[in-house]
N, C-alpha and C positions, 0 to 999 in steps of 0.2 A: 364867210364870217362877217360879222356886221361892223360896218364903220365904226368907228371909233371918234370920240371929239379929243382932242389935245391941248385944246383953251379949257379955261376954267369953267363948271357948269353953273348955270342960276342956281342962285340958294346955297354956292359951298360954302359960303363965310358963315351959313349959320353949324357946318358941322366939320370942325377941322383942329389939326393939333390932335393933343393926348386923347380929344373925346372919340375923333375919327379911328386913332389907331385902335382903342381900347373894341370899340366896334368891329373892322377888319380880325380882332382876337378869337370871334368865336363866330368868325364865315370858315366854309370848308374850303379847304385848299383849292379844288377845283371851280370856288364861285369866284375865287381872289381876279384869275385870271382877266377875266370882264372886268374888274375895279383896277387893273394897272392898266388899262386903256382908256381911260374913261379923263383924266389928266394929270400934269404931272405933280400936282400935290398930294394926290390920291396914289399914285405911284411909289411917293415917297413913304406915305403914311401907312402902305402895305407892304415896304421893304421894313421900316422899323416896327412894325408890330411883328413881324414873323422873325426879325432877330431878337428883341425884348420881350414881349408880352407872351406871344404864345409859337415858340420855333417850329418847324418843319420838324417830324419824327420820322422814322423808318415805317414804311409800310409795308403789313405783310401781304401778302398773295397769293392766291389759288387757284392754279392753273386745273382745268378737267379736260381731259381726252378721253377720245373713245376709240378703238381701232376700226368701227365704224363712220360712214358718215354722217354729220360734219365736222368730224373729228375733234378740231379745239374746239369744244361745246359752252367754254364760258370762262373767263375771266374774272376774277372778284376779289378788293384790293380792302382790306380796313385801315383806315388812316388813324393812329391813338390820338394824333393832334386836336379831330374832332369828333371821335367816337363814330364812325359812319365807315360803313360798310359802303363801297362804290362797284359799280357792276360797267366792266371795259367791252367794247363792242368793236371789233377791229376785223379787216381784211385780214385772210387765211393764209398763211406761206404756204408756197408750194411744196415744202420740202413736208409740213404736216403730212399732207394728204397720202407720200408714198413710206411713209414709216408706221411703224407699228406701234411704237409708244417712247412718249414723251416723257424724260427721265430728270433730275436732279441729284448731283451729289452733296452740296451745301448750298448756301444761301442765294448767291447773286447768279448760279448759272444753269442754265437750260439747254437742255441737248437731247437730239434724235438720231439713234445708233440702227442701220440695218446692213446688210452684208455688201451693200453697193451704196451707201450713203452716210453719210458724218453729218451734220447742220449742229450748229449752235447758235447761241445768242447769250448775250451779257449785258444789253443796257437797259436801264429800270422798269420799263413794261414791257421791253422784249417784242418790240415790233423789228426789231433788223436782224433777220438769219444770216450768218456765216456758213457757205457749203463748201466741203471739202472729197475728197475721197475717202470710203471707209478705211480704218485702219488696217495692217496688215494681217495682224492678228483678231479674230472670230471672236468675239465676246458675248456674253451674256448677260451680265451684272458687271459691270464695270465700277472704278470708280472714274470720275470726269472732273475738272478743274483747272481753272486757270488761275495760272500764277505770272504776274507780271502783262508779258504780252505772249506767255506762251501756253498751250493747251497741255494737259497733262489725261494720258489714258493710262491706268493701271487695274491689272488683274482680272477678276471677273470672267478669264478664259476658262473653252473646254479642257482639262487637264489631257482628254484620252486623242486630244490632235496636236495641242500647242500647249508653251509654258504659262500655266495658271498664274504665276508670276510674272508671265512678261509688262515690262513698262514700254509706253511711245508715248512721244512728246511731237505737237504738232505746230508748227512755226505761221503763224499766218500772214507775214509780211513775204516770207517766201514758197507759202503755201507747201511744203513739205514736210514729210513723216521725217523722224530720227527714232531710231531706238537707244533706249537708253538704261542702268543697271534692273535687270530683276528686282523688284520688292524680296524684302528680308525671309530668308524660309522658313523663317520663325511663324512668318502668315500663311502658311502654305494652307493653312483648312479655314481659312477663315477672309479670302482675296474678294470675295462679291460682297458690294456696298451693304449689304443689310446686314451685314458683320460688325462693319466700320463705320466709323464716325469720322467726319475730313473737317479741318479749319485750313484757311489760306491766309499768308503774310504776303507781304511785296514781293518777298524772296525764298518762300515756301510753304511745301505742302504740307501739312499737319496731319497723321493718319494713324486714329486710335482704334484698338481693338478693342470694343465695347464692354464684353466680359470681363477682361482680363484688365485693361488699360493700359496696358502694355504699348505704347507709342513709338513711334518714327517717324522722322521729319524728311523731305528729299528735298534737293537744291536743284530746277531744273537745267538753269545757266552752267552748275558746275557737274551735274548728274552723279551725282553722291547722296546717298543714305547715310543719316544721321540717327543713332539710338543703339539699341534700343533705352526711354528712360520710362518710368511707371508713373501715370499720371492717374492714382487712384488715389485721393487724400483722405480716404476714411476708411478703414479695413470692412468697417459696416459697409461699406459701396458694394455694391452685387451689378451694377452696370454703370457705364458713363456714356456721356458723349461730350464732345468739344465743340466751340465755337472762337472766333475773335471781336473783340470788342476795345476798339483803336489800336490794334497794332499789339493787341496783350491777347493771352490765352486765356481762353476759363471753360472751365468743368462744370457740368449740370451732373449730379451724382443720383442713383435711387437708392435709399436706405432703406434695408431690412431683406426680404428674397421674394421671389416669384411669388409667390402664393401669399406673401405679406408685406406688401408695400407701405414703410412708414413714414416715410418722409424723402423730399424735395430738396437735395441743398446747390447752392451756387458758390463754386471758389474761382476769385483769379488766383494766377499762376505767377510770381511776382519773381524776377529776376529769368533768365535764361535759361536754357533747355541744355544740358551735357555741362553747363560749370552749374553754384549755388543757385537752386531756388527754392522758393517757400510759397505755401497755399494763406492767401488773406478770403476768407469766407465773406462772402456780399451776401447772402440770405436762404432761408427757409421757406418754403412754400409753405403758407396755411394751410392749415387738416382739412379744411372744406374743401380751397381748391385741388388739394391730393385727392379728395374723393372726386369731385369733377374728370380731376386728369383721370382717372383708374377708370371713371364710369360704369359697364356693367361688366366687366373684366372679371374673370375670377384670377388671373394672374397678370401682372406684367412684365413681360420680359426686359422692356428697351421703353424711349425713348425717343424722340426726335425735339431736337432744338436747331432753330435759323434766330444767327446774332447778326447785330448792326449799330453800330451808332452807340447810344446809349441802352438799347430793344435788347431783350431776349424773347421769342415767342418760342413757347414747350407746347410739344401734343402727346397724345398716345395713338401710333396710326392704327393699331386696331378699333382705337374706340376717340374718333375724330369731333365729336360735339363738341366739346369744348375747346377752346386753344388759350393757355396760361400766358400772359402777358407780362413780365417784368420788365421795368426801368429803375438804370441802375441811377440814383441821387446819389452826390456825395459817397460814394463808396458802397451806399447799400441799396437794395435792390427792394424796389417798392412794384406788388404783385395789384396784377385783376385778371377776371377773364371776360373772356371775346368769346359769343356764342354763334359757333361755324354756320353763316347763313347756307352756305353750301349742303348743309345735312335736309331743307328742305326737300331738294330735287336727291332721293337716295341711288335715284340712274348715275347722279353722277359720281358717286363716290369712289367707287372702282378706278377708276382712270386720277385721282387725285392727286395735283406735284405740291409741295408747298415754297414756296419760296419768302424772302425778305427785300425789296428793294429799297432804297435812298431814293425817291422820287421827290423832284424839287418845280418850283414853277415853272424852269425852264424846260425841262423833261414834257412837263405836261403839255407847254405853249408849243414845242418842236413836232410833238404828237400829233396835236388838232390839225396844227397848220402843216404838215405833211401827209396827213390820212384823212382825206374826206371823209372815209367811209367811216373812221374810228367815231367812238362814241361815249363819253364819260358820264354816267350819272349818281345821285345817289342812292344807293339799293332801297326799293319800296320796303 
């Protein structure tokens, strides 16, 4: 990495204060990095512009694997902060190479399930695997999350060996399985993640059945199933899915049915889950971007949404060109869309994860200067 000066440079007195920071407003996060070394007025001047002028957003991500080699095939992060698409270039875990594919259940976590190996990872680019032993139970679709400091595996099983419902919970301070209550049998046809929709709190798991909306929450500290409660807030809703967004719940709804998709809405869920709550609607997807999301679809069934922060990013993973992008202001939800660079190379689209990280300068600065190899830039 290159030296760095810590005294003041020639010429900073002609560019410093409001005019410095307002400047620092519209570099991309990953150039900032080189400008906090450079001195420590310049330091200052790019801590207060990324809390005033223009803050750090949620970035979203697009992991591709292949079950060939070289399996992780590419990484590629949009930043809303400054509209830029960045392309990550990092040393390969090993645990990639002996799995078959690379999985997500919601937004912040990554995992690789084979009949002799577990691996995950949770921190915002996902360069540090966690290996464990595979679960005891054989799955296929699972759903995968962590809540707290514990891993949560449910469902997803062959029903004609093992319980399709069975739940394990995986402890990683003392590296051990526990089993823990069956999921509701009210999900019995519907337990492999492409059914369901997951949000995660400090203290639980959130786990919506799509169609229906039919919800339950599990406590994994107490291993109690909570519900069932119905989180469909418009009887026009033909699908949902869930997300979090500070510690609150909200619904991304499809209005109208399969074969006529009319509309986009966004509710939070305001008050608790099993006493009083009520749906505050934050927004409407524009009819353009609904025709964006739908693309060449002659139906949609589902959804996909990854929340964070203030972010919602929506897709359709059958028809991935697009990705909807809302930020929720003041209560309501201000839309664009993000044009999936990823759809250039269509090799990679098969192997597609999407995720959402919280990536902040020190994420980045931990990365560089721990991985030689890794490599940040912006997407040509």
């Amino acid at each position: 990495m290159t030296q760095h000066n810590t005294t003041e440079p020639e010429g900073e007195a002609s560019i410093h204060g409001d005019v410095l920071e307002a400047i620092f407003s519209h570099v991309p996060l990953i150039h900032l990095l080189s400008a906090c070394h450079v001195s420590r007025s310049w330091n200052r001047a790019v801590s207060s512009s990324l809390a005033h002028l223009n803050p750090i957003k949620p970035w979203l991500i697009l992991h591709t694997h292949s079950s060939r080699s070289p399996h992780f095939t590419a990484t590629h992060a949009y930043d809303p902060r400054s509209h830029l698409w960045l392309d990550i270039r990092r040393p390969e875990s090993p645990s990639v190479k002996r799995a078959s594919a690379l999985r997500s259940s919601h937004s912040t976590l990554l995992y690789l399930l084979s009949p002799t190996i577990f691996a995950f990872s949770f921190d915002p680019l996902h360069l540090t695997w966690h290996h464990a032993d595979a679960p005891r139970v054989w799955r296929i679709d699972p759903i995968v999350a962590r809540v707290g400091h514990l891993i949560v595996v449910a469902g997803g099983a062959c029903d004609f060996e093992d319980d399709p419902l069975a739940v394990e919970i995986y402890n990683p301070g003392t590296r051990t399985w526990s089993t823990g209550p069956s999921m509701p049998e009210i999900l019995k046809d519907s337990t492999a993640s492409m059914w369901l929709s997951v949000a995660v709190d400090e203290q639980r798991m959130h786990m919506t059945e799509k169609n229906s909306g039919v919800t339950y929450s599990f406590d994994p500290n107490a291993e109690i199933w909570y519900g069932p409660y119905d989180l469909r807030p418009d009887q026009r809703v033909y699908s949902c899915v869930i997300g979090t967004l500070h510690g609150s719940l909200i619904v991304a709804g499809l209005v109208g049915d399969m074969e006529n998709l009319k509309g986009v809405k966004l509710w939070e869920v305001r008050g608790e889950l099993g006493k009083e709550f009520r749906w505050m609607e934050m927004g409407e997807m524009p009819n353009e971007m609904v025709k964006k999301l739908k693309g060449e679809s002659e139906r949609v069934a589902s959804i996909a949404m990854n929340a964070m922060g203030d972010f919602v990013y929506i897709h359709n993973p059958s028809e991935p060109a697009e990705m909807i992008a809302g930020e929720i202001v003041n209560g309501i939800c201000k839309w664009r869309n993000v044009r999936n660079v990823v759809m250039k190379d269509e090799s990679l689209m098969q192997g597609m994860v999407v995720g959402c990280s919280d990536v902040g300068l020190w994420d980045l600065q931990k990365a560089v200067s721990e991985n030689r190899n890794l490599a940040v830039k912006v997407h040509a």
